[in-house]
C-alpha positions in Angstrom: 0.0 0.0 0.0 1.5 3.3 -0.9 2.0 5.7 1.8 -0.6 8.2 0.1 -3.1 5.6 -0.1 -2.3 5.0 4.1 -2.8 9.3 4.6 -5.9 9.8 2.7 -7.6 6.6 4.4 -6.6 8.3 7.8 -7.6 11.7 6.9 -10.9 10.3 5.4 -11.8 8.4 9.1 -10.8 11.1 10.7 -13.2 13.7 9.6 -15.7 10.9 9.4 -15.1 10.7 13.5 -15.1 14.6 13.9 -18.6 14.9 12.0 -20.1 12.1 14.5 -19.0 13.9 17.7 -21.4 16.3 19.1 -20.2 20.1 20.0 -20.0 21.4 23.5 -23.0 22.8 25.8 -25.6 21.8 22.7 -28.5 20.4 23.0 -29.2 17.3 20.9 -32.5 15.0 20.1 -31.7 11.1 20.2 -32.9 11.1 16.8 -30.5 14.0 15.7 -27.8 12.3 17.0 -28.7 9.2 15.2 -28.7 11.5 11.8 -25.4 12.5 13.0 -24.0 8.7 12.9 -24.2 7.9 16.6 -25.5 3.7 17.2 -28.3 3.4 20.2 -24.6 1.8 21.8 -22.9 5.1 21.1 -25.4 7.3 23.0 -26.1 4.5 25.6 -22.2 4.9 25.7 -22.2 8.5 26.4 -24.6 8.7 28.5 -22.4 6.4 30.8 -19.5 9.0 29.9 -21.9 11.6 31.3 -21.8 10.2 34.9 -25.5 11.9 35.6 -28.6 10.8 36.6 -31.2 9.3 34.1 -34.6 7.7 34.5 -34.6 4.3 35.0 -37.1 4.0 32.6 -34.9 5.2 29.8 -35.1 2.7 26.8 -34.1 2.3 23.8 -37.8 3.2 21.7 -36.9 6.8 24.2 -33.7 7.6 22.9 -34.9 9.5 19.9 -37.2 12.1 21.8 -35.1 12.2 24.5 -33.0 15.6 25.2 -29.4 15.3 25.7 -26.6 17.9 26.7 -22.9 17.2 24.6 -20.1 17.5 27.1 -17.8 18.4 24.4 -15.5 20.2 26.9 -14.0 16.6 28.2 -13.8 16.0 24.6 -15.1 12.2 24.8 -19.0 13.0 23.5 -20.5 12.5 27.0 -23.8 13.0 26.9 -25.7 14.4 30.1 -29.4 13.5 30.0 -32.6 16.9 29.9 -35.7 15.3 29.9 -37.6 13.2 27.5 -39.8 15.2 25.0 -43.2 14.4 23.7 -41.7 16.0 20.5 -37.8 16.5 19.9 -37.3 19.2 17.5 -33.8 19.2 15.6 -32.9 23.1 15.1 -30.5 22.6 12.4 -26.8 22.6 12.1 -25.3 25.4 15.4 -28.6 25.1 16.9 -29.3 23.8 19.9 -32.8 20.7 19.4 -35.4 21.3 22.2 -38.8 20.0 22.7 -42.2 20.7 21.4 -44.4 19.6 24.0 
């Protein structure tokens, strides 16, 4: 493999990576996050990075309508959980998603 076959394959996954991580005291839908590339494991995942309380009742089928704050200042996507919406808007790109009850 030729070394500039090796740099743009790294350069490729690494924007792929920075597109999926969420930004810093904003406010992101379950279901924007999914559009975003995240798996149900990767925002179970950061909502364990999060360290905060959730509802025990959180599932899955909540996720999307569910309200999260991005951590982005630890830099690992933790995700601290809002509340769970009756309707989860997505505000669009540097917008922070709220609810629509």
């Amino acid at each position: 493999m030729h070394f500039s076959t090796v740099l743009l394959a790294l350069t490729t996954s690494t924007v792929v990576l920075a597109s999926n991580s969420c930004h810093g005291q904003t406010l992101y839908c379950g279901k924007s996050l999914d559009g975003r590339g995240w798996s149900i494991s990767d925002i179970w995942k950061g909502i364990r990075k999060g360290g905060r309380d959730y509802p025990d009742n959180l599932s899955d089928a909540m996720l999307p309508r569910t309200l999260f704050e991005c951590d982005g200042r630890s830099g690992d996507d933790a995700l601290w959980f809002r509340t769970v919406c009756n309707t989860c808007v997505d505000a669009g790109a540097g917008h922070s998603d709220y609810c629509a009850n």
